[in-house]
Every structure is written in C-alpha cells, then in structure tokens.
C-alpha positions as CSV (number, residue, x, y, z in Angstrom):
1,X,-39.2,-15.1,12.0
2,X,-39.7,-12.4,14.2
3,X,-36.3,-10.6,16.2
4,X,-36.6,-9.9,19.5
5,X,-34.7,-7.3,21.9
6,X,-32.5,-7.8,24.3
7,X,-30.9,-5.2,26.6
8,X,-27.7,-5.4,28.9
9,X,-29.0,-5.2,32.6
10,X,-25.3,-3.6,33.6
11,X,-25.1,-1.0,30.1
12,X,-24.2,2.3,30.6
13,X,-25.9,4.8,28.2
14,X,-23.7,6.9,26.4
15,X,-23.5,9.1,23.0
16,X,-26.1,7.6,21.0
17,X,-27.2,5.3,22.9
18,X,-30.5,4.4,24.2
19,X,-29.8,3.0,27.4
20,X,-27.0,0.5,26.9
21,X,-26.2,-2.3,24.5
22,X,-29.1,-3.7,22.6
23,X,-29.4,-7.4,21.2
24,X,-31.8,-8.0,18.2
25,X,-32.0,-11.7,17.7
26,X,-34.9,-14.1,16.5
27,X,-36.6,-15.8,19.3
28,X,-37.8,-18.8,17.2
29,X,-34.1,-19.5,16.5
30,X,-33.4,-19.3,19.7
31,X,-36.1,-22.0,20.3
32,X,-35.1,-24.0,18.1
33,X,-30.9,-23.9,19.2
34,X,-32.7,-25.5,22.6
35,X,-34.8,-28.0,21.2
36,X,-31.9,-28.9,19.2
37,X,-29.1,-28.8,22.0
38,X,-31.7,-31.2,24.3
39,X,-32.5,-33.7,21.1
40,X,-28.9,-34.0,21.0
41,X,-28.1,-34.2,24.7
42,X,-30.6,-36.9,25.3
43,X,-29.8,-39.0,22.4
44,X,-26.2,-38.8,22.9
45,X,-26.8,-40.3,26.5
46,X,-29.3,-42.9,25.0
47,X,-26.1,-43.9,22.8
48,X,-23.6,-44.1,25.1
49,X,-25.6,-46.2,27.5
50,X,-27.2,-48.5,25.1
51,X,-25.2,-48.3,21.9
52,X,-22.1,-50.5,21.8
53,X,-21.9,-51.0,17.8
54,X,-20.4,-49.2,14.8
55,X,-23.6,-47.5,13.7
56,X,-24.1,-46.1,17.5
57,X,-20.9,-44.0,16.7
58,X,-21.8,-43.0,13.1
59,X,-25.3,-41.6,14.7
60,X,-23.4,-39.7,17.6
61,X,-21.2,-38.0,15.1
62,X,-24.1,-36.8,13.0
63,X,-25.8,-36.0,16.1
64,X,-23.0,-33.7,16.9
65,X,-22.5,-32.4,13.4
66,X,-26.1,-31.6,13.3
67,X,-25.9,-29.6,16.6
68,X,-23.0,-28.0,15.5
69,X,-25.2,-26.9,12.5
70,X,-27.7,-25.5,14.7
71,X,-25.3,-23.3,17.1
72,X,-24.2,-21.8,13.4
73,X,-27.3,-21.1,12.2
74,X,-29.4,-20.6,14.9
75,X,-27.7,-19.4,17.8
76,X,-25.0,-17.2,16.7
77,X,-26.8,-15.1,14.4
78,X,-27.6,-11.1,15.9
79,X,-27.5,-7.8,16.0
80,X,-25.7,-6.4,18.9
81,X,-26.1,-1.9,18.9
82,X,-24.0,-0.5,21.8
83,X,-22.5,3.3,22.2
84,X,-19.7,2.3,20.1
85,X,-21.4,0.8,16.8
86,X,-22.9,-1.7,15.4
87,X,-21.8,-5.7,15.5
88,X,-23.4,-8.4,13.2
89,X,-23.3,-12.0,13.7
90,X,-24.0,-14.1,10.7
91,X,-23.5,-17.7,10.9
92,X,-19.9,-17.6,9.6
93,X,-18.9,-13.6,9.9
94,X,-18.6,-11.4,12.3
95,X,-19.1,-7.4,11.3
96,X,-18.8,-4.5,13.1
97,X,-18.8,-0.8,11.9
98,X,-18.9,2.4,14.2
99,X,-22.0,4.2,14.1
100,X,-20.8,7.4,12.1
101,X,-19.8,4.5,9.8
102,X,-23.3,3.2,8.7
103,X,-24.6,5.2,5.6
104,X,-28.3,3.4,5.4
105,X,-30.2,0.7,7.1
106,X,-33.0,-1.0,5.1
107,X,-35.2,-4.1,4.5
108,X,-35.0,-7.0,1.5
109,X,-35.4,-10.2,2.4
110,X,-33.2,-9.6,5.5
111,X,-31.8,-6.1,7.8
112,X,-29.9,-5.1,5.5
113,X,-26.5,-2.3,6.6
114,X,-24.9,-0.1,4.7
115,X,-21.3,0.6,6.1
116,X,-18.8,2.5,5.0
117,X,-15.3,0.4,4.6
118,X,-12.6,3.2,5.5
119,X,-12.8,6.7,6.9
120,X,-11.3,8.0,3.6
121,X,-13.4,7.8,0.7
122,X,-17.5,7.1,0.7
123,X,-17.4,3.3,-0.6
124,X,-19.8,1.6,1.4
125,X,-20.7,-2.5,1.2
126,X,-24.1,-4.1,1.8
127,X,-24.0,-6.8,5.3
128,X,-27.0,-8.5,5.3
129,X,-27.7,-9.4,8.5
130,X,-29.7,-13.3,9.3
131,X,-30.8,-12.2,12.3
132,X,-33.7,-9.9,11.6
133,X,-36.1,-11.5,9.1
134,X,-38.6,-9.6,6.1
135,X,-41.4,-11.1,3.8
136,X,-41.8,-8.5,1.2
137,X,-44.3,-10.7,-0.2
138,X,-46.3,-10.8,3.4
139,X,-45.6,-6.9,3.2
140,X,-47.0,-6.7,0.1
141,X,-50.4,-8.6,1.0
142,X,-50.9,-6.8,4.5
143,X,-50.7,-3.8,2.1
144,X,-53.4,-4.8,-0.3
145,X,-55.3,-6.2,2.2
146,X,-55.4,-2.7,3.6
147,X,-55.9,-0.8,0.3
148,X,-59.2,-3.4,0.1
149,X,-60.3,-2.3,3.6
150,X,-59.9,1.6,2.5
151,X,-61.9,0.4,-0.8
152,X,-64.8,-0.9,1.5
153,X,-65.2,1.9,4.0
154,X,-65.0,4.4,1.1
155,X,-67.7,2.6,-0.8
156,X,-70.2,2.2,2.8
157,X,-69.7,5.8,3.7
158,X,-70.8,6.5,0.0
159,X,-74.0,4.1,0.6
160,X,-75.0,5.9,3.6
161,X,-74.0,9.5,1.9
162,X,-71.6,10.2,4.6
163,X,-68.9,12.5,3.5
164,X,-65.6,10.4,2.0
165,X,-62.6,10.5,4.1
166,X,-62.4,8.9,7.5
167,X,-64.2,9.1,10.6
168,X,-63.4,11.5,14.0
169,X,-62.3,7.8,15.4
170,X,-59.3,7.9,12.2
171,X,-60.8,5.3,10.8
172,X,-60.5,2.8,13.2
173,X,-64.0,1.7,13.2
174,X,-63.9,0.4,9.2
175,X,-61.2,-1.2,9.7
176,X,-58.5,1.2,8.4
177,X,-55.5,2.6,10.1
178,X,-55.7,5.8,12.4
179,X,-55.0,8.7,10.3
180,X,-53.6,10.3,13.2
181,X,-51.0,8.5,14.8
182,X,-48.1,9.3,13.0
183,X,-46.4,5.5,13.6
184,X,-43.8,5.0,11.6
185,X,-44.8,1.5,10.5
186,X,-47.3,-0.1,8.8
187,X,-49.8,-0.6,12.1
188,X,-51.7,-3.3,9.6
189,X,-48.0,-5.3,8.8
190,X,-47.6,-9.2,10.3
191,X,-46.5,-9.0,13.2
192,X,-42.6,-10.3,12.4
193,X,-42.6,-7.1,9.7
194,X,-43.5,-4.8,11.7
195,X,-41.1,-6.1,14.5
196,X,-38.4,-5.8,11.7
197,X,-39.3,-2.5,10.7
198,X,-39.3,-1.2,14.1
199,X,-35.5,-2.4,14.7
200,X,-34.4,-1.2,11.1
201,X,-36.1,2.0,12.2
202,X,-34.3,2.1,15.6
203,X,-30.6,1.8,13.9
204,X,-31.1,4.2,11.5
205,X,-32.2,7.1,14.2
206,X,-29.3,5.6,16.4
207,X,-26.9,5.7,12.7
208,X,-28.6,9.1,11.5
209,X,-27.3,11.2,15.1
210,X,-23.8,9.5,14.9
211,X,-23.3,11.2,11.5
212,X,-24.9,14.5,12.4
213,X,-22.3,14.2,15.3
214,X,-19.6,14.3,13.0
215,X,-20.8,16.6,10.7
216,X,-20.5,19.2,13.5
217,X,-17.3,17.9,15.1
218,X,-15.5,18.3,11.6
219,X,-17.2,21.9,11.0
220,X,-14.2,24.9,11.9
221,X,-16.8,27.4,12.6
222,X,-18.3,28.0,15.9
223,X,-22.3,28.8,15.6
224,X,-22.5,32.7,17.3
225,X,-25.7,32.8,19.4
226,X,-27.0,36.2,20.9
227,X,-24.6,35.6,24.3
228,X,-21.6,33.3,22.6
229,X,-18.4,34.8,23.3
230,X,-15.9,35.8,20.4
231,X,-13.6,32.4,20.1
232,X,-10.3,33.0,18.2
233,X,-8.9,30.5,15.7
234,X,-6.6,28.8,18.4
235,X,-9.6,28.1,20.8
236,X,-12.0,26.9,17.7
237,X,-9.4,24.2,16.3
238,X,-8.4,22.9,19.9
239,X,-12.2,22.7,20.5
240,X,-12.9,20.8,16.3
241,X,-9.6,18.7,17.5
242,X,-10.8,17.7,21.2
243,X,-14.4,16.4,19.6
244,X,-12.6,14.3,17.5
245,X,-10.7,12.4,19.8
246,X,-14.3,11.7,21.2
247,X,-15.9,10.7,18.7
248,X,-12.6,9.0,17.9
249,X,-12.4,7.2,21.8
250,X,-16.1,6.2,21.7
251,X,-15.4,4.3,17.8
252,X,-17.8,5.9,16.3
253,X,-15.5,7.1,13.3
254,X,-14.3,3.0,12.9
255,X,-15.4,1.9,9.4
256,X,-16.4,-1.9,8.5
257,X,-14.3,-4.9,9.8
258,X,-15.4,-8.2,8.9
259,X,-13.9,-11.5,10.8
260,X,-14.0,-15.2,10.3
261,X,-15.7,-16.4,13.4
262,X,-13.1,-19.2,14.7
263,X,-16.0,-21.0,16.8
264,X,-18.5,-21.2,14.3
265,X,-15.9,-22.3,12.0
266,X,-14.8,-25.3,14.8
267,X,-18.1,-26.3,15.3
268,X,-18.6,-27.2,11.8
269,X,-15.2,-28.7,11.3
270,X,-14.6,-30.6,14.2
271,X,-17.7,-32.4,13.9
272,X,-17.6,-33.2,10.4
273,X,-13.6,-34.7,10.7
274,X,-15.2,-36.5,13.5
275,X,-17.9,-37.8,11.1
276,X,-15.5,-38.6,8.4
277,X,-13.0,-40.3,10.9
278,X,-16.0,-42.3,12.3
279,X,-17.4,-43.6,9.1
280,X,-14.2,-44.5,7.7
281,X,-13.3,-47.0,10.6
C-alpha cells in the first residue's frame, strides 16, 4: 500500500524543514475511506426511504459501525513532518516527538520511529507507524530478481568475451541498475517499497540535522576561524543559552507524547452502543 505526500499550500519553511508541513498517508486508504463513506451514504438513504422494519434499523447501525471502522482505519492513519517534529496517527493513537527527539527511522513491516521519551536520559520506544506500508518479502524478491539479472549479464558478456563488469551505459542495457547514480534506494524495488524507502529516507535526513543542531547548541566552545573574534565566557554562554531557547521555541528538544484519539475512540463506540441498543429492542 503505497504512501503518498502531501504538502501544506500555506507552510512556512523553517529549521529543518523542507518547505512546510509534509503529510505521508496511503492513497489506497484514502480510496477506500470514500468508497466506504458513499456505500454507506447511499444505503443509509435507501433505508430510511424504503425501510420501515426492525431489520432496516439493525442494517443502518452496522452500516454506521462499519463506517466508523473505516474512518479508524483508513482515514486517520499518517504521518504529518512539520518544522516542529514529527506527528503519527495510528488508528487509535496519536504520537508526536520533536525532531531532535527521533534517534532512528527504519522499515519492518511498517515506518517504524524511534523517539526518545524524555530529554533526560537516552530511552527511546519503537511507534510503528500504519500509514507507510513495507513488504520485506516483495523486497526480498525485487532483490533476487536483481541478483538473477546481474547473474545473466555477467554470464552474456562472458559468451561474447567482453570484459566482466558493466557497460559505459551502467548497465542499463542488461537489465541491471546504473552503477552510477548514487540513488539511495533500490531503483529495481516495487513501486510501494521504494515509495516507503523514500519517506523513511526523507525523516531520517530531516531527524539526522535536528540532532546535529543540538549537538552544537549544547557545545560551550565557540569554533575560532582565521577572522572570529575572541568571545569571552559571558558572551559564549549567553550565545549556548539563546540557541537553546530556539531550539527549545521551535519543539524540537520535546520528547514522545502519546494520546488517546477521543474521535477515533467515538466513532467506534457510539456506533457500536448504537448497534447494541438497536438489536436489543
């Protein structure tokens, strides 16, 4: 399931950022939310113009439930990277962690963050994050599929006593990766791995200058280039202490918080009472 990208048309880019707020979310999710939302909408009508019995209402609250189900599941779920941090939306759970806060970003089965949970110590927790899907098993095919191609070419530009290695083209004409693009991603992966790869790579940069950041707003001593003036201790502190109040203002230094969403939590409730209240009648 492949995540798309949005971005904010009114962001503002800031420390870190790369042009505004970002919004990683699956696209066939987001189809199917709609094609849920309409079933329901035009069934619901059906119901309440033909259906004047018992079962009518039982199959209205199940429609609802199951809509309910689908905004859960289907709609809430992203990744939302702004100048602050980082915010996850997982069906039930919100999580949000300021970008000096996230220690790793990698791929299992889902995006997977690594967040620190205080500003003290260095204990971090694993989010896994439902919006940004990985196949390690269509990873690991794409991978032997290319390993075969490599195989082939090596073995034809043996038959035809050609040198081994790859062509001036980097191989692109048997079939094998170019050897000299220096892409970050496997350019043979599906499609929705690569697209996954891409993101987890994006966060990690975004993650990776955050920390540098405070690395050098909590260092004491000024770096002396051939022109730098002489900065006494006074003016070195005031200048360690004013970074971090920024970095401090722009939440960069907040560690993991992790909510209960209140509206996912109604939509499955309210719905389900409904259902229960409905078939007990």
């Amino acid at each position: 399931m492949p995540a798309g990208r949005e971005k904010g048309a009114d962001a503002k880019g800031g420390k870190g950022g790369k042009g505004g707020p970002q919004t990683f979310r699956s696209p066939t999710a987001l189809i199917i939310w709609w094609v849920c939302l309409l079933f329901a909408a035009a069934n619901l009508i059906d119901l309440a113009v033909q259906g004047r019995d018992h079962l009518s209402l039982v199959a209205a609250a199940i429609l609802v439930l199951a809509t309910g189900i689908a905004y859960v599941t289907a709609q809430r779920p992203r990744i939302i990277a702004d100048d602050a941090g980082l915010t996850i939306r997982n069906p039930l759970r919100d999580h949000h962690v300021g970008w000096a806060g996230v220690t790793e970003v990698d791929l299992a089965d889902l995006l997977r963050v690594h967040a620190r949970t205080s500003q003290t110590d260095q204990q971090t927790k694993v989010i896994s994050a439902w919006a940004v899907h990985y196949s390690r098993r269509r990873q690991l095919v794409a991978e032997k599929g290319m390993r075969r191609a490599s195989t082939r070419a090596s073995a034809r530009r043996s038959s035809l006593g050609l040198p081994y290695g790859l062509s001036d083209d980097g191989g692109r004409g048997y079939g094998l990766p170019n050897a000299n693009a220096n892409a970050p991603v496997n350019p043979l992966a599906p499609p929705d791995e690569a697209e996954a790869e891409k993101i987890a790579r994006q966060l990690s940069e975004r993650a990776t200058a955050a920390r540098a950041e405070e690395v050098w707003a909590e260092g004491t001593v000024p770096i002396a280039g051939p022109q730098a003036a002489p900065q006494t201790a006074p003016q070195a502190t005031a200048e360690t202490a004013k970074a971090d109040v920024d970095l401090t203002s722009t939440g960069w230094l907040e560690p993991l918080k992790s909510t209960w969403s209140q509206s996912a939590i109604a939509a499955l409730i309210i719905p389900a009472l409904i259902l229960l209240i409905v078939a007990l009648l």
